[in-house]
N, C-alpha and C positions, 0 to 999 in steps of 0.2 A: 122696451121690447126690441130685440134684436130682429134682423131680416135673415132668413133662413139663406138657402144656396136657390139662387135664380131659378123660377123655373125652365122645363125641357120647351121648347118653343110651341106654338100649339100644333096639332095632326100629331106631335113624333110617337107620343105613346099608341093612338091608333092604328100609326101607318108601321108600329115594332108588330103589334099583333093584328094586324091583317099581312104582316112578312111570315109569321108564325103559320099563320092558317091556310098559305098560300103553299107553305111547303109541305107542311103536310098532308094537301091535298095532292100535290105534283108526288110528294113520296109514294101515295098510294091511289097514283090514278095508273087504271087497269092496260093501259096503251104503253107496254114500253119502252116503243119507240119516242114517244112522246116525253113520259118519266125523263130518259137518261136526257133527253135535249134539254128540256129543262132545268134538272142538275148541272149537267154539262156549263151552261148557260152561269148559272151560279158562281158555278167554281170560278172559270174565268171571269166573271165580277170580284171575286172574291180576291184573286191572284193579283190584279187591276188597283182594288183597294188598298189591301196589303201592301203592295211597292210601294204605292204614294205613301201612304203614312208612317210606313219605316222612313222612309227620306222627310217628310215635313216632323217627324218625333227629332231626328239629327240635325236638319235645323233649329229647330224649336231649342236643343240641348246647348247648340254651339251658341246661340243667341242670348243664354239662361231665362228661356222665355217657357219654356215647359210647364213649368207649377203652374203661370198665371194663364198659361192656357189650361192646362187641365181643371182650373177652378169651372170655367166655364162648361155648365150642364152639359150642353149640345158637343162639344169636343169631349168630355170626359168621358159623356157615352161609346161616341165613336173609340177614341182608342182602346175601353173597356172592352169592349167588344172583340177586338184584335189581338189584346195584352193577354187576354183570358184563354186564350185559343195558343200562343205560346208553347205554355205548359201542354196542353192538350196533344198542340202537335209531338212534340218528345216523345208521349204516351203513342201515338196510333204510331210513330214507329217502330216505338219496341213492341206493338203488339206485330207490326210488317214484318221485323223482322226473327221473332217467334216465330214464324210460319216458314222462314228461310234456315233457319240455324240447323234443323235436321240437315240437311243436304249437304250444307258446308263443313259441318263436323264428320260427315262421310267420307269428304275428302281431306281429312284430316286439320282444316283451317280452325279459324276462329274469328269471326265479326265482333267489331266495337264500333259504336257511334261517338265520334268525334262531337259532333255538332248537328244538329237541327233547327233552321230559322228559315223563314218568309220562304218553305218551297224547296229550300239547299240542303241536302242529306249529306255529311259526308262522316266517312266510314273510313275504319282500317281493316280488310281480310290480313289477318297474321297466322302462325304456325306454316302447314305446308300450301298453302294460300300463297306467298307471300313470295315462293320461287316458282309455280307454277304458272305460265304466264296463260297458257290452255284451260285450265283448268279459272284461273282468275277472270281471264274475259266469261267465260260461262258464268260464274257464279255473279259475276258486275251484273250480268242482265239476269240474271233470276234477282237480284236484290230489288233494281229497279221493277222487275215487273211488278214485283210486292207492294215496292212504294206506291208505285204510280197507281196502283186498286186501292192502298189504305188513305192514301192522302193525296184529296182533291186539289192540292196545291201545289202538288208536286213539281215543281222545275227541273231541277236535276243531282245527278249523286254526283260527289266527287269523294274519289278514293283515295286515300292516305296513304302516302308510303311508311311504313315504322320506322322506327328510330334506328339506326343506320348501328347495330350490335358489332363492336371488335372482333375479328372472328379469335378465337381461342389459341393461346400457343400451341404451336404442336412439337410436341417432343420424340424426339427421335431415340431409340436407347442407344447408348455409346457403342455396346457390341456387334450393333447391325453394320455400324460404320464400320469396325475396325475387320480386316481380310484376315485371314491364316499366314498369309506371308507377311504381312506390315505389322502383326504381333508379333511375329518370332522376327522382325530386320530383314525380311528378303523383300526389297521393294520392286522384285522384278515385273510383279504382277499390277504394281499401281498404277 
């Protein structure tokens, strides 16, 4: 008989759901003042969490000690926890930024997400976005304000410049150049 995977240390599974039932409660207690402090409260644990374990997962990598940590229950939880939310965060941006795209395609632009990781948005406004410098600071902060309501982690956007396009030859036709006097030889006029 083989030995299964270690167990979780004892409390974790009690103290995962009384974390359950504790939010749930804070989600829907009637004092909103109370609710968002709460949340609030979370998030900023949460932001706190997150940093540190992005930096001990890049240790753990540069060490090649990763696997043999994550065998361990009690860590494989934890980053489980944080790994899964990843993906998740991607998602609550493109739904943020669903809620922004009317307004920026009014001004003729167009948003892309570059990147989303631990809280760091960064973006590209392209089309008429992209020369408008009035119009780009406005829509940087409607982007942000989106963010900062869909995602409690939010740190900060950083905006992207595009890719720096050649602008196009311009051709000039030959007979704009050429005068009535420098076609017929009278250069008096050049």
């Amino acid at each position: 008989m083989t030995a299964g995977p270690d167990p979780l240390p004892p409390g974790v599974d009690d103290a995962l759901a009384q974390l359950d039932d504790l939010v749930a409660f804070i989600e829907t207690h009637p004092d909103a003042t109370v609710r968002d402090a709460m949340l609030e409260m979370l998030r900023a644990v949460d932001v706190i969490h997150r940093g540190a374990l992005q930096r001990v997962r890049a240790l753990l990598e540069a060490r090649a000690l990763l696997d043999e940590a994550l065998e361990d229950p009690h860590v494989g939880l934890l980053f489980g926890l944080y790994d899964d939310q990843a993906d998740a965060e991607w998602e609550r941006v493109e739904v943020a930024l669903e809620r922004v795209r009317p307004a920026i395609e009014s001004h003729g632009g167009r948003l892309e997400i570059v990147a989303a990781e631990g809280g760091v948005v960064n973006v590209q406004l392209l089309g008429a976005c992209e020369s408008c410098s009035a119009s780009s600071a406005a829509l940087r902060d409607l982007v942000e304000q989106a963010l900062r309501a869909e995602l409690p982690e939010f740190v900060r956007l950083d905006v992207s410049q595009p890719a720096a396009h050649p602008a196009p030859p311009v051709l000039i036709p030959a007979s704009s150049l050429l005068r009535r006097g420098v076609v017929e030889g009278d250069t008096s006029d050049a």
